[in-house]
C-alpha positions as CSV (number, residue, x, y, z in Angstrom):
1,X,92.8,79.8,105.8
2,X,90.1,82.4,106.9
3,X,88.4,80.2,109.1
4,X,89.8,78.7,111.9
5,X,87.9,76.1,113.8
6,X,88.0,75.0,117.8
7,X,91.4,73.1,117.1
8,X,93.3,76.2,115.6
9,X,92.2,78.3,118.2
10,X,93.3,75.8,121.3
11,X,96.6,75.4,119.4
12,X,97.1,79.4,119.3
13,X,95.8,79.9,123.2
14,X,97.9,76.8,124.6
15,X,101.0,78.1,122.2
16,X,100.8,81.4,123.2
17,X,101.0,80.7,126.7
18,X,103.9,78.0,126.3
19,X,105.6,78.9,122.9
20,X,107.9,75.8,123.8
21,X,105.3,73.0,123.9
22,X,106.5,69.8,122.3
23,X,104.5,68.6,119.9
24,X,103.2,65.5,121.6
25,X,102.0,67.7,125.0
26,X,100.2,70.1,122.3
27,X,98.0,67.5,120.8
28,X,97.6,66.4,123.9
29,X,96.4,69.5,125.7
30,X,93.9,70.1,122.6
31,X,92.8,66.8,122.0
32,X,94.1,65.8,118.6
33,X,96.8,63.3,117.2
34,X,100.3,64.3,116.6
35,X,100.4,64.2,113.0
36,X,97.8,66.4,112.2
37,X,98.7,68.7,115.2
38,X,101.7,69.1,113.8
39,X,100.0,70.1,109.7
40,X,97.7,72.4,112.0
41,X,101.1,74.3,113.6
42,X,102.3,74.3,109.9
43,X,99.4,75.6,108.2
44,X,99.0,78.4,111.0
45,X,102.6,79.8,110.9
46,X,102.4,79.3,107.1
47,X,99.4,81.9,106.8
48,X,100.6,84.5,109.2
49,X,98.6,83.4,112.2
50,X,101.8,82.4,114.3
51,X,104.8,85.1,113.3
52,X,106.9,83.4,115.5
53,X,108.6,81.9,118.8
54,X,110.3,83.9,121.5
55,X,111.6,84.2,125.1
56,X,109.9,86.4,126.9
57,X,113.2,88.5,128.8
58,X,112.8,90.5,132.3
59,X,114.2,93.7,131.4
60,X,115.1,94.5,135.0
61,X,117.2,91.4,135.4
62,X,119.3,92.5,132.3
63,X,119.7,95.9,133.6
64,X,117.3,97.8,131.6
65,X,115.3,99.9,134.7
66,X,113.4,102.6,132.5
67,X,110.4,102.2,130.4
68,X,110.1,105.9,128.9
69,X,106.6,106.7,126.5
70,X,107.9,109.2,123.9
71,X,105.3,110.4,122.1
72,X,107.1,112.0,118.8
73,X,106.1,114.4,116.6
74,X,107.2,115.0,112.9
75,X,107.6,118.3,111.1
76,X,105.2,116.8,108.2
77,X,103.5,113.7,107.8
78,X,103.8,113.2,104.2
79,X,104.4,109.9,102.6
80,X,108.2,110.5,102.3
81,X,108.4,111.6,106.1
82,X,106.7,109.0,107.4
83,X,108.8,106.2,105.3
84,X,111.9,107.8,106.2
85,X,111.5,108.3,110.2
86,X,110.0,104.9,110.3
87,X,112.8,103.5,109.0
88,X,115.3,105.2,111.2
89,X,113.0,104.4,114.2
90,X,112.7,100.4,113.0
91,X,116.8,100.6,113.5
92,X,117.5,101.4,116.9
93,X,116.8,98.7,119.1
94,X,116.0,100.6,122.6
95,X,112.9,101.7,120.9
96,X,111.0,98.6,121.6
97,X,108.0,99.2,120.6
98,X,106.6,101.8,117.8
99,X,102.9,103.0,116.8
100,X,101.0,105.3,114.4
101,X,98.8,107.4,116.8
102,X,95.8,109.3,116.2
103,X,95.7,112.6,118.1
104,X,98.5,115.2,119.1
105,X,101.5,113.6,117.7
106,X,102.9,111.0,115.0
107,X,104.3,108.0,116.6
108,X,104.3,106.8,120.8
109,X,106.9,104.8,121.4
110,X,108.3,103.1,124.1
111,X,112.2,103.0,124.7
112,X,113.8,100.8,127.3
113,X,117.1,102.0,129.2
114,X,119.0,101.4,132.0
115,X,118.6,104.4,134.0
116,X,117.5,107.9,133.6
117,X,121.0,109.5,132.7
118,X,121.2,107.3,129.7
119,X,117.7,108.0,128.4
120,X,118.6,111.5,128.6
121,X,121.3,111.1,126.5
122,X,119.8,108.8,124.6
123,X,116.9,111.2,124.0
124,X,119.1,113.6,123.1
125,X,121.7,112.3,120.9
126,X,119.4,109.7,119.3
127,X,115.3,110.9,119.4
128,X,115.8,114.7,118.6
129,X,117.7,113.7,115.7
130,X,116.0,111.1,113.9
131,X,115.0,112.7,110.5
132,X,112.5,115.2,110.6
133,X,111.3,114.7,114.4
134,X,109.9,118.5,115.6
135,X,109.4,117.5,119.1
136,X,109.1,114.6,121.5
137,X,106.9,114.3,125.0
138,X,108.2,111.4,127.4
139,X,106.3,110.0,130.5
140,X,108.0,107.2,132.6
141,X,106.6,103.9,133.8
142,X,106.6,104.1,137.8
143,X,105.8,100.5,137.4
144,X,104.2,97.8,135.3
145,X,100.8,96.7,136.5
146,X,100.2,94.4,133.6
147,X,102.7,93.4,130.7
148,X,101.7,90.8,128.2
149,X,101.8,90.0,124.5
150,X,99.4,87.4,125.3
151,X,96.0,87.8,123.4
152,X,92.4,88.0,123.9
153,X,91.7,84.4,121.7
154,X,88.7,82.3,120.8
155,X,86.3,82.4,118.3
156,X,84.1,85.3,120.3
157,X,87.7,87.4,119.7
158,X,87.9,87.5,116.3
């Protein structure tokens, strides 16, 4: 499933914006039957296109005030290295987000917290340990002027 055609793409844009859509008000919204709504919904979570369904959670409401950038760099970026602080790093679940950067460093990641006395701990009880970390670099977020896992689709995107 390579291709995907007008339908696939209105199911992913309408899903992505309203993950809890019933079935009826999705084939509705992008003009198809139920039934083979439904096969299309299927078919895209079968091949990979839809990884899942989630509730999108305000951080601030559940008390977690800091979004801290720490750019972390490892003492060697061999293939056993690597494997070994990704793993750590894919275990710890204030570390929200994780990526393989080009440029000074190894990984940027962004950690959530509730306020800066427990990302400093955190930073250093947790970060400066993780296996074979050399040094870390933090910025803050002062404030979020856009945050969304919502993505650029249609068939121009891809």
């Amino acid at each position: 499933m390579n291709i995907l055609d007008k339908f696939d793409w209105a199911i992913l844009i309408e899903l992505q914006i309203e993950g809890r859509l019933s079935n009826a008000d999705l084939s509705a919204r992008v003009g198809l039957s139920a039934a083979p709504c439904w096969r299309r919904v299927r078919r895209l979570e079968e091949a990979g296109f839809i990884k899942g369904y989630r509730a999108e959670i305000d951080r601030h409401k559940i008390g977690l005030g800091v979004l801290a950038f720490v750019r972390l760099d490892a003492d060697s970026n061999s293939g056993d290295v690597l494997r070994s602080l990704e793993e750590a790093i894919r275990a710890i679940p204030e570390i929200v987000s994780c990526h393989y950067i080009s440029g000074t460093g190894t990984f940027e990641l962004q950690v959530v917290s509730r306020d800066l006395n427990s990302f400093s701990q955190f930073a250093r009880e947790v970060l400066i340990n993780l296996p074979h970390v050399k040094d870390l670099h933090t910025s803050f977020s002062l404030g979020e002027v856009k945050a969304s896992s919502v993505l650029p689709l249609g068939p121009m995107a891809s």
